[in-house]
C-alpha positions in Angstrom: -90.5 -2.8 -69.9 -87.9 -0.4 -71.2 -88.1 0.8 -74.7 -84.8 0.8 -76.0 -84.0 1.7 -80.3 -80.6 0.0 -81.3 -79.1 1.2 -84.8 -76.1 -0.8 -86.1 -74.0 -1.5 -88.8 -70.5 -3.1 -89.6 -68.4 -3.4 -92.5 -64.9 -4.8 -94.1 -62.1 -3.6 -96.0 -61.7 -6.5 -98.5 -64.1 -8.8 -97.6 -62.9 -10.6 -96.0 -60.3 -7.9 -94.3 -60.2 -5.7 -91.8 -63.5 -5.0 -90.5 -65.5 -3.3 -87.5 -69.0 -2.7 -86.2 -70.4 0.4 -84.5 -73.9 0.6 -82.8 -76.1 3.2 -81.3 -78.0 2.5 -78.1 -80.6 4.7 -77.0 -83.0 5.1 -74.2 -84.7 8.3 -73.7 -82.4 11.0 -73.5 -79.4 8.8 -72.7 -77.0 7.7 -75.7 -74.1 4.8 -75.8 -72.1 4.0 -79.1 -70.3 1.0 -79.4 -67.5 -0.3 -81.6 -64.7 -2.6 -82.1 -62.7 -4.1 -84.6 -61.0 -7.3 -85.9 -58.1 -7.8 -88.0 -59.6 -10.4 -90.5 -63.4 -10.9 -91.0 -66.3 -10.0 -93.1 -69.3 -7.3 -93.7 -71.7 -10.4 -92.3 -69.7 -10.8 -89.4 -69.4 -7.4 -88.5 -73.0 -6.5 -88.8 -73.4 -9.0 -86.9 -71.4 -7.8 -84.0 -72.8 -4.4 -84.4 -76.2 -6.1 -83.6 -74.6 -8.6 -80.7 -72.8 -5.8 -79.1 -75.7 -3.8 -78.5 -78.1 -6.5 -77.3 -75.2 -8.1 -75.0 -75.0 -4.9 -73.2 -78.4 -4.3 -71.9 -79.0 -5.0 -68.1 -82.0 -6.2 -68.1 -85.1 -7.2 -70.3 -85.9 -4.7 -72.8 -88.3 -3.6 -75.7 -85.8 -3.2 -78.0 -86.6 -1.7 -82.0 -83.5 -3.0 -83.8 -82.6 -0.5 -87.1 -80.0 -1.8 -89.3 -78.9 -1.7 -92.7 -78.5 -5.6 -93.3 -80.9 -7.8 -95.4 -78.8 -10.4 -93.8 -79.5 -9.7 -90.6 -82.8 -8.5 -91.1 -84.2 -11.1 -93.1 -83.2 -14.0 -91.1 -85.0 -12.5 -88.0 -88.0 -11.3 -89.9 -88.5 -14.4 -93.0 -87.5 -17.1 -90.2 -84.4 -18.2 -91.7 -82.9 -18.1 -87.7 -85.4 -20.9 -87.0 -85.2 -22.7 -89.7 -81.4 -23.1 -89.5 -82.3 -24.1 -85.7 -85.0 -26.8 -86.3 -82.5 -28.2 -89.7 -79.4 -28.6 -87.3 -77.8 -25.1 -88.3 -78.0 -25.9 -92.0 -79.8 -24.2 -94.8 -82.3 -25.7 -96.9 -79.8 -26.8 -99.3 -78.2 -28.8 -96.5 -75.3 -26.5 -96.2 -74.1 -25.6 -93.0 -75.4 -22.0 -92.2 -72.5 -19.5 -92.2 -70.8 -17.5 -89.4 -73.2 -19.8 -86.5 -71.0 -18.7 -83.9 -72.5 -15.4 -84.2 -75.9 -16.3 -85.2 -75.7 -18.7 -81.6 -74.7 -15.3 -79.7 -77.6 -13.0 -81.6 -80.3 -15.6 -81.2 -79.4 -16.2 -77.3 -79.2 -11.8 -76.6 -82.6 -11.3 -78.9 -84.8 -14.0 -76.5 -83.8 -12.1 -73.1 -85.5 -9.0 -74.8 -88.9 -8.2 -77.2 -87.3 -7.3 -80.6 -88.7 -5.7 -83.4 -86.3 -5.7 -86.2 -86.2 -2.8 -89.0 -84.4 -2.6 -92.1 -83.1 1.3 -92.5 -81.4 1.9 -96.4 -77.4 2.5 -95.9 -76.2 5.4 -97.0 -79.4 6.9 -97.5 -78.7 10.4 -94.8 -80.4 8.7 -91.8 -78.3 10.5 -89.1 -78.0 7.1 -86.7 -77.2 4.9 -89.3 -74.5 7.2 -90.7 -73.1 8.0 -87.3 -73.2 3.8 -87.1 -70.8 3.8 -90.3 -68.5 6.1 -89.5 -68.0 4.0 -86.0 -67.3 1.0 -87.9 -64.7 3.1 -89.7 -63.1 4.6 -86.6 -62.6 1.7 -85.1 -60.6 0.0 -87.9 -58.3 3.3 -88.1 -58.0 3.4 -84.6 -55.8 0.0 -85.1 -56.9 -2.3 -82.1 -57.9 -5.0 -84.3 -58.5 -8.4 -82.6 -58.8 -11.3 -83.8 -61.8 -12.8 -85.3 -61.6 -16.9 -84.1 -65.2 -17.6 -85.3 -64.2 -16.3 -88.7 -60.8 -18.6 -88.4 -62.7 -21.6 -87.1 -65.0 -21.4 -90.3 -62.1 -21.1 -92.6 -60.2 -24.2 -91.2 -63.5 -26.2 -91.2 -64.2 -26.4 -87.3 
């Protein structure tokens, strides 16, 4: 199996605003960055997508080491709050409905075609990756192509 290291991040202007993702793939000596941007979202969202975008793009079955600088993303992976929210009917344990499920749906479906082992990395902290990951997520909001975010939309209005 392939051993693949993903660093991501993702971030908003506002939040919610203008927001993007950037990720890092790397296997061996060969390097792909990733980014994007939507017109109205949030951090979650976006570091989200950072993490999505990177899985979604691998060919085939990977071991993958996932850095990123999101408790939220993180945490759910590592504490189990991603099968919790799964075996409660995608709500949390105060009955809520779990937030931004479109996106958990997509991570949760691109992590099981791999082996994942999930890392926090602290943000801003001079790690070269996860900087380069940040200044991605910015460069893609200046560079103006922002779609639109219809999970974020479809949350909003309810659906």
């Amino acid at each position: 199996m392939k051993e693949v290291v993903i660093y991501t991040d993702g971030g908003a202007r506002g939040n919610p605003g203008p927001g993007g993702f950037g990720a890092i793939v790397t296997f061996g000596a060969h390097r792909k960055e990733l980014k994007g941007a939507f017109a109205h979202t949030t951090n979650n969202r976006m570091e989200l997508m950072g993490v999505i975008s990177a899985l979604e793009m691998l060919k085939e079955a990977c071991a993958v080491t996932v850095y990123s600088d999101s408790k939220y993303v993180v945490d759910a992976m590592l504490k189990g709050w991603l099968e919790g929210w799964k075996k409660r009917g995608w709500k949390k344990s105060d009955k809520k409905p779990v937030l931004n499920q479109d996106l958990w749906r997509r991570l949760d479906a691109a992590a099981a075609r791999h082996n994942p082992t999930w890392k926090w990395v602290k943000g801003h902290a001079g790690n070269p990756l996860n900087e380069r990951c940040d200044e991605l997520v910015h460069e893609a909001i200046d560079e103006g192509k922002l779609v639109i975010d219809q999970g974020y939309l479809d949350q909003q209005a309810g659906r």
